[in-house]
OpenMM code with the backbone's topology and positions (N, CA, C; nanometers):
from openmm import Vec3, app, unit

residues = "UNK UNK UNK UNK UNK UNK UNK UNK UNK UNK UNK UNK UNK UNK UNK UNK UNK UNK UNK UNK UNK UNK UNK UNK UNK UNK UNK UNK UNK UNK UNK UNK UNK UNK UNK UNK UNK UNK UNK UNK UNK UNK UNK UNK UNK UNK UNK UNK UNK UNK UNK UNK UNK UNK UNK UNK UNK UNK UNK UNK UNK UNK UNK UNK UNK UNK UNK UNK UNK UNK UNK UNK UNK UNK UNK UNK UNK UNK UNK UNK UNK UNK UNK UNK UNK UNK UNK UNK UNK UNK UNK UNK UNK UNK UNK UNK UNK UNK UNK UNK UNK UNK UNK UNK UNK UNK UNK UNK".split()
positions = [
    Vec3(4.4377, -2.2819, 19.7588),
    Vec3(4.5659, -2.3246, 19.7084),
    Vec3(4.5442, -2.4258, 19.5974),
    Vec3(4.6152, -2.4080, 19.4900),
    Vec3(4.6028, -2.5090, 19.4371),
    Vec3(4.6734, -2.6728, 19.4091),
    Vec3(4.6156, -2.7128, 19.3834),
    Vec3(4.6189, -2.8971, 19.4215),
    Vec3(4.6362, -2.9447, 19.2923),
    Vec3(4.8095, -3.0017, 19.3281),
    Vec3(4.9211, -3.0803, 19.2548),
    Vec3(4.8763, -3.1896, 19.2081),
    Vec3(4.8065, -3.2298, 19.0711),
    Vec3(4.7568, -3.3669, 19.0165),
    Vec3(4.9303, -3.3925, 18.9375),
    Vec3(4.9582, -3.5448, 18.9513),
    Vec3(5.0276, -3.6372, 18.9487),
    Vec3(5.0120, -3.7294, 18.8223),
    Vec3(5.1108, -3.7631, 18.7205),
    Vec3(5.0891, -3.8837, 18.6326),
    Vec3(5.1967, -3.9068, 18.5804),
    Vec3(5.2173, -4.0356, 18.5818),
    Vec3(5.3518, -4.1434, 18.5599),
    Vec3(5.3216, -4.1748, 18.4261),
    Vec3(5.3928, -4.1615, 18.3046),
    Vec3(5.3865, -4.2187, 18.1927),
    Vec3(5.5484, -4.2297, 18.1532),
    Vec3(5.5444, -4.3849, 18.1424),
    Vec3(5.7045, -4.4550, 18.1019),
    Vec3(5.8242, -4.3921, 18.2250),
    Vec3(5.7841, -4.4562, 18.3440),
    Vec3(5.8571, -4.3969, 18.4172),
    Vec3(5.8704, -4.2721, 18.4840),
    Vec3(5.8145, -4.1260, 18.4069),
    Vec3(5.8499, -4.0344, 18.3831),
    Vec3(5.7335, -3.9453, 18.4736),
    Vec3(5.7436, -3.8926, 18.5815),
    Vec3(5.6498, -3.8086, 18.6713),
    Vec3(5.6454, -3.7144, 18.6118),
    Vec3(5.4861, -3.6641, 18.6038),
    Vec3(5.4617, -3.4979, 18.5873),
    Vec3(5.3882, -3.4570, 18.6153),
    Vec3(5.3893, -3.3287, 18.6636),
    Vec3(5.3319, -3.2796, 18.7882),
    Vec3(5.2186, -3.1392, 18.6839),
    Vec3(5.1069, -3.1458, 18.7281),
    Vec3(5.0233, -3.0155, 18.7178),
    Vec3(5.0068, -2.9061, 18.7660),
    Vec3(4.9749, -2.7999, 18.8039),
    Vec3(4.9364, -2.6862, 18.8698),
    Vec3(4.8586, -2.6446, 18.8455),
    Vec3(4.7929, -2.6623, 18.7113),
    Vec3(4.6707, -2.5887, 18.6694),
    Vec3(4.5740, -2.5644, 18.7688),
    Vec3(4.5080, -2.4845, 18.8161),
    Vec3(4.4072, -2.5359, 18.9250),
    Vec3(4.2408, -2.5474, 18.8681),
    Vec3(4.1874, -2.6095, 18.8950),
    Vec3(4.0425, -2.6435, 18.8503),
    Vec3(3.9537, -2.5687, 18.8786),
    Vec3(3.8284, -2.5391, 18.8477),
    Vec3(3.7018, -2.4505, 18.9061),
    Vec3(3.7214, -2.3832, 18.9891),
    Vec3(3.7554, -2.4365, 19.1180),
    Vec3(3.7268, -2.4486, 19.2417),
    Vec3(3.8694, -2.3850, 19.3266),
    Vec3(3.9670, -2.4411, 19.2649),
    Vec3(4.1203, -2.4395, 19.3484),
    Vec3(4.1186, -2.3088, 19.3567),
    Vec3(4.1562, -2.1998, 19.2889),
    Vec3(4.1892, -2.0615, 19.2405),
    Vec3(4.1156, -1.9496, 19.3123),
    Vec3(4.1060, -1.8511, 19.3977),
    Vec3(3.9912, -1.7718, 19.3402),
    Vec3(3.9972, -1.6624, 19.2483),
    Vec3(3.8883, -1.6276, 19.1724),
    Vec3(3.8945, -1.5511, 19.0748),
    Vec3(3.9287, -1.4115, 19.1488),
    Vec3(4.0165, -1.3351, 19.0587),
    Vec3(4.0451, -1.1705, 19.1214),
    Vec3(4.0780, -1.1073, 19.0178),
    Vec3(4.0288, -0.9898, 19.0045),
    Vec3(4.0898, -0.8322, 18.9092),
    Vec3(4.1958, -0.8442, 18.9756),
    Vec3(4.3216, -0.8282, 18.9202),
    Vec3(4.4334, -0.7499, 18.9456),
    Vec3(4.4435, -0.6207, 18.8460),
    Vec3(4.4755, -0.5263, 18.9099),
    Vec3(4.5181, -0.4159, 18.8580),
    Vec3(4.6894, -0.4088, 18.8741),
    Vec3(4.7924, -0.3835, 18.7783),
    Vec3(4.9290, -0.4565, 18.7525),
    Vec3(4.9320, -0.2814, 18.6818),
    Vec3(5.1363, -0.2485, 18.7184),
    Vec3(5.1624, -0.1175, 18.7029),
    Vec3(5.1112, -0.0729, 18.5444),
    Vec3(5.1154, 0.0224, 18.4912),
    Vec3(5.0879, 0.0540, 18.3581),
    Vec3(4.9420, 0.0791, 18.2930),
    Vec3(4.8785, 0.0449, 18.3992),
    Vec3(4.7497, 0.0192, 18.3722),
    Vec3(4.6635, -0.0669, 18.3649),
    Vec3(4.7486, -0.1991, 18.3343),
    Vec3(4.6842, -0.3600, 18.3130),
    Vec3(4.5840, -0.3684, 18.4369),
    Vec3(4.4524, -0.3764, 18.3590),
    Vec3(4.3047, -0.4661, 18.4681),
    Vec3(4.3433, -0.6120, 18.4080),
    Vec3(4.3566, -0.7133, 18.4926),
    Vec3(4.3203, -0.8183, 18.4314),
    Vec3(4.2213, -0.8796, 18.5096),
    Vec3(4.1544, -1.0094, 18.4854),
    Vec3(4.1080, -1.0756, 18.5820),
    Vec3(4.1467, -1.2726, 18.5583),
    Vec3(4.1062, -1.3259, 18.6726),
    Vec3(4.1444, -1.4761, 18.6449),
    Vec3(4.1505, -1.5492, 18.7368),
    Vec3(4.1569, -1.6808, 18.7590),
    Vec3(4.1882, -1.7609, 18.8654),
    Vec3(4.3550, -1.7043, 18.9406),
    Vec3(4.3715, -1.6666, 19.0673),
    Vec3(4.4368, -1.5983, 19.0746),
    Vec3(4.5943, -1.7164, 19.2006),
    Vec3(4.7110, -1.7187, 19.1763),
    Vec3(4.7617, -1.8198, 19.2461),
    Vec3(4.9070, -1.7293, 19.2683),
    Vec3(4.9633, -1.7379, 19.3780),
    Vec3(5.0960, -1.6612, 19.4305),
    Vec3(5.1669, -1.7863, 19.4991),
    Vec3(5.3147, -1.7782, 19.4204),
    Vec3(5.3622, -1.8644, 19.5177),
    Vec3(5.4989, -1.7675, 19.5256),
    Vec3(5.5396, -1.7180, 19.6770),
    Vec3(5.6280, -1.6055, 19.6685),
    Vec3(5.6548, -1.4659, 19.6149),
    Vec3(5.6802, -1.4659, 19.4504),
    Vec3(5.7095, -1.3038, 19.4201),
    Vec3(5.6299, -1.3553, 19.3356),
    Vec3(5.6313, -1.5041, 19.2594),
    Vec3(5.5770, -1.5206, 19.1390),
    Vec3(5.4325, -1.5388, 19.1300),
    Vec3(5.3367, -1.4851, 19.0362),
    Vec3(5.2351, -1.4607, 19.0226),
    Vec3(5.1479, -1.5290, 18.8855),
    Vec3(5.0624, -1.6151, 18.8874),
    Vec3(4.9724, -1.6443, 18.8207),
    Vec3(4.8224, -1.6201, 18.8000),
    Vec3(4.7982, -1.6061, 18.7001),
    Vec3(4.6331, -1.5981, 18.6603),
    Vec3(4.5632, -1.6953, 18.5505),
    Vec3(4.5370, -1.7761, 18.5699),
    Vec3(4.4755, -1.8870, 18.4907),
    Vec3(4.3249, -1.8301, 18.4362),
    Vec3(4.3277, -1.8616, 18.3448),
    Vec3(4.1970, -1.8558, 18.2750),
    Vec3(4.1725, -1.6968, 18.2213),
    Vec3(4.2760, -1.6596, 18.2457),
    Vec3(4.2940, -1.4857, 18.1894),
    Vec3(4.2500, -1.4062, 18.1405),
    Vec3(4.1814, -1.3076, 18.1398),
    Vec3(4.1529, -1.1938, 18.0449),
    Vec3(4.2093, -1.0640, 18.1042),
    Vec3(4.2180, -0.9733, 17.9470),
    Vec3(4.2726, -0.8555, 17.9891),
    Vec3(4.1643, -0.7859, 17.9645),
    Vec3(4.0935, -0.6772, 18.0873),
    Vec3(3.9321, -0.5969, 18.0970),
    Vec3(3.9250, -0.4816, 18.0488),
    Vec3(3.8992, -0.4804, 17.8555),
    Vec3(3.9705, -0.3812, 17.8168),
    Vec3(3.8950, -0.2747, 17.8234),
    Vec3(3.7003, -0.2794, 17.8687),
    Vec3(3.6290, -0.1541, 17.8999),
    Vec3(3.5658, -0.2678, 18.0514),
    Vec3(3.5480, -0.1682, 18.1026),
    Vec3(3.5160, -0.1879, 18.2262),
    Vec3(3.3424, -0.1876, 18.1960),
    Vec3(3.2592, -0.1119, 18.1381),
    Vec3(3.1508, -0.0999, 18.1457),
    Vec3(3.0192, -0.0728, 18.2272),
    Vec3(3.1090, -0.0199, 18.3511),
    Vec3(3.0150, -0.0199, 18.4934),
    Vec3(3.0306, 0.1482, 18.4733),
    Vec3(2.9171, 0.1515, 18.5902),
    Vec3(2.8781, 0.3178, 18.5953),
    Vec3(2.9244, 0.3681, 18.7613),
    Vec3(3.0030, 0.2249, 18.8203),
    Vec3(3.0550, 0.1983, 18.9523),
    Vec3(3.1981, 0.1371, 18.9620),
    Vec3(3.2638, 0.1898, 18.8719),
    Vec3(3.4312, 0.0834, 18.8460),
    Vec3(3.4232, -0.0308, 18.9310),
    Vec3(3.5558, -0.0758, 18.9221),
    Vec3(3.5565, -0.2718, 18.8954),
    Vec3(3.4932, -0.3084, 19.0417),
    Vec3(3.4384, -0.2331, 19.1004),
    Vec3(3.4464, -0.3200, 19.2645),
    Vec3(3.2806, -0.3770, 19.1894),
    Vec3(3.2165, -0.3179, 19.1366),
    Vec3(3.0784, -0.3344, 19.0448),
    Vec3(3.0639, -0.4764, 18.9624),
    Vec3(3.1844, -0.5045, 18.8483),
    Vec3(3.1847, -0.6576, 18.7983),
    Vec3(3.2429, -0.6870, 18.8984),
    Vec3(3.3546, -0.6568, 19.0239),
    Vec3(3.3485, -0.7781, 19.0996),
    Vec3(3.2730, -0.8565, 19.1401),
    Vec3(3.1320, -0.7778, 19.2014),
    Vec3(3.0818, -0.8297, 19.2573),
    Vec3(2.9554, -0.9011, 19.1923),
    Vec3(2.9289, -0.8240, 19.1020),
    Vec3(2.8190, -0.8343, 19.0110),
    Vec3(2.8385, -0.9310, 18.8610),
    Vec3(2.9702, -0.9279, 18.8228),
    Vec3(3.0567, -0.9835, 18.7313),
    Vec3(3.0133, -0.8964, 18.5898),
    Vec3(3.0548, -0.9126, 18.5333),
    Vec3(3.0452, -0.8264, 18.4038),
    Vec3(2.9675, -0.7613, 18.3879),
    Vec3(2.9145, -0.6896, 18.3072),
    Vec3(2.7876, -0.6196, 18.2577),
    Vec3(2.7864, -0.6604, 18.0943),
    Vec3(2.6844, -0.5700, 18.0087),
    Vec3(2.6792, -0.6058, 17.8793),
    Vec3(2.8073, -0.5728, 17.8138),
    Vec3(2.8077, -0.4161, 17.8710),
    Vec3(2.8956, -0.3422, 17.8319),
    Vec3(3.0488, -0.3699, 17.8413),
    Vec3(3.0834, -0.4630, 17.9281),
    Vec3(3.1880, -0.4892, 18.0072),
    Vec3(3.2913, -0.5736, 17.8739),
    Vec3(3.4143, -0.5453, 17.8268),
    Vec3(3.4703, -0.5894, 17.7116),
    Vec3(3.5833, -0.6598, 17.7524),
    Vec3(3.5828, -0.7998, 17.7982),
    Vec3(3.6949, -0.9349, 17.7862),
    Vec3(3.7732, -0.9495, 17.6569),
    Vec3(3.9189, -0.9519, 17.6681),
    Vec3(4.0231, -0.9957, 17.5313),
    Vec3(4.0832, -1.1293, 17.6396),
    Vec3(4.0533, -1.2544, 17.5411),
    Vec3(4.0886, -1.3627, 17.6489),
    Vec3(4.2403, -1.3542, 17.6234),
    Vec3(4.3500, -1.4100, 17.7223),
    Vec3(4.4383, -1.4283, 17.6745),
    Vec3(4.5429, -1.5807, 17.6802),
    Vec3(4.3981, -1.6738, 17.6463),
    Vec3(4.3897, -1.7754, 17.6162),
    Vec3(4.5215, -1.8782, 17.7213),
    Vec3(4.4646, -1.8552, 17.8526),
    Vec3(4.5840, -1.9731, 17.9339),
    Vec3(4.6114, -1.8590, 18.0246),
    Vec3(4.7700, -1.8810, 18.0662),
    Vec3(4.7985, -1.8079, 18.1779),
    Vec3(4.9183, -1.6454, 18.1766),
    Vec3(4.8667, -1.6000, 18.2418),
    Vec3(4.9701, -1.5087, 18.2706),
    Vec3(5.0305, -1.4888, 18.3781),
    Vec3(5.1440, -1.4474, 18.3498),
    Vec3(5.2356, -1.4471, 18.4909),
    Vec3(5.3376, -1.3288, 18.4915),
    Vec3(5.3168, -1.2953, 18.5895),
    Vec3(5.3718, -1.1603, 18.6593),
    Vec3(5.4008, -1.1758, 18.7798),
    Vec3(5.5107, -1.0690, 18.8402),
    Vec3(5.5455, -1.0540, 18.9523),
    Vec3(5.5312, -1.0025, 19.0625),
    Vec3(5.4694, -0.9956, 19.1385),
    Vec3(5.3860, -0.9371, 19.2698),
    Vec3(5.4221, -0.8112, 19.3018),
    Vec3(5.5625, -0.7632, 19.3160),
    Vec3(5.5636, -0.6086, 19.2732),
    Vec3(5.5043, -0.5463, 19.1589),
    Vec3(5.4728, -0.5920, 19.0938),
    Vec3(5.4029, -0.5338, 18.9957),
    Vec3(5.2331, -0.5322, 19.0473),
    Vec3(5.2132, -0.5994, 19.1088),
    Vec3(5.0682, -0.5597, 19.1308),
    Vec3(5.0665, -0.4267, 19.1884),
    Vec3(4.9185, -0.3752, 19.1852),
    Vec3(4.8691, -0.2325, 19.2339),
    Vec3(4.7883, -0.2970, 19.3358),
    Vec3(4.6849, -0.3833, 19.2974),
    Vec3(4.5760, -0.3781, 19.3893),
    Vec3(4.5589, -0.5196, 19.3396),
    Vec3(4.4135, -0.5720, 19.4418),
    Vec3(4.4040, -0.7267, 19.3381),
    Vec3(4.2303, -0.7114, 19.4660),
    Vec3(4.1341, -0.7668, 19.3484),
    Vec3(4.0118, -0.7468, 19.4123),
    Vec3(3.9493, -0.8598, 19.3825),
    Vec3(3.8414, -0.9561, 19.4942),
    Vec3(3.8211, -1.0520, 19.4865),
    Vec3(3.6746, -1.0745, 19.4381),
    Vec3(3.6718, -1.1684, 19.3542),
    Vec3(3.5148, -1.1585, 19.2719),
    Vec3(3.4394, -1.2497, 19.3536),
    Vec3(3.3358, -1.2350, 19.2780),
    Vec3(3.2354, -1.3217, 19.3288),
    Vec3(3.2145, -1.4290, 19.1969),
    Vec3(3.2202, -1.5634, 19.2854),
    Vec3(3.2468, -1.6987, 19.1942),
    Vec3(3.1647, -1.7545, 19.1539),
    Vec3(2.9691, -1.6953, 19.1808),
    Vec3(2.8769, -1.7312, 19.1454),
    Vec3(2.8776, -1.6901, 19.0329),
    Vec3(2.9071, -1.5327, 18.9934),
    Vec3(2.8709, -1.4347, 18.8861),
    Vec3(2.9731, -1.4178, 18.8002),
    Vec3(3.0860, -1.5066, 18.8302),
    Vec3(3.2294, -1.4755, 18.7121),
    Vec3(3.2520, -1.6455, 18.6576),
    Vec3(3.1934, -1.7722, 18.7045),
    Vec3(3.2376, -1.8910, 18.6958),
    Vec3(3.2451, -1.8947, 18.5579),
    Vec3(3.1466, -1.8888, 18.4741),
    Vec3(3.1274, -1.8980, 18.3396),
    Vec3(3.1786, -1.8082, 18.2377),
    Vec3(3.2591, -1.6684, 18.2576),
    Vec3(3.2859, -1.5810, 18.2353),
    Vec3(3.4125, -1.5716, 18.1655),
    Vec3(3.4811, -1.6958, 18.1826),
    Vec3(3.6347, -1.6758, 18.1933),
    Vec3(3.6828, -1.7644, 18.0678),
] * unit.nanometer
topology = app.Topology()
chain = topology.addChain("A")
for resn in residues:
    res = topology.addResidue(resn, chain)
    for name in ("N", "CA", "C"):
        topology.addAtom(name, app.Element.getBySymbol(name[0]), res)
């Protein structure tokens, strides 16, 4: 889950969500239409976030995505960042597959 950092400037509270390294875990979602994405992955209800985003525009495995899940990219494997977050709605997901955080940390 991710963890609400806090800061008061002139009175004025504001609150973060971003989640750090650690908060998130990274996941492929596969989203209707075709969209692979992958990212720090956060649900609160219908609403859906992915921090640190990319859209996985060749897959590059000779074993589809369960392969960079686990393995994380290959050479071949083609990231379009999409610089911050995306957000979508949980009906819209298809599937959502969980990476491995040794082999994707640096990736994103």
């Amino acid at each position: 889950m991710t963890k609400v950092k806090k800061i008061v400037v002139d009175g004025v509270t504001y609150y973060s969500s971003k989640p750090t390294q650690n908060d998130s875990p990274i996941k492929i979602v596969i989203l209707q239409r075709g969209w692979c994405m992958v990212g720090r992955f956060e649900r609160k209800d219908n609403d859906c976030k992915l921090f640190d985003a990319a859209v996985i525009r060749k897959w590059g495995t000779t074993n589809g995505l369960g392969q960079i899940a686990k393995d994380g990219p290959t050479s071949e494997t083609v990231l379009d960042s999409c610089n911050g977050v995306v957000e979508f709605d949980y009906l819209t997901v298809i599937a959502a597959i969980s990476c491995s955080e040794i082999k994707w940390q640096n990736k994103l």
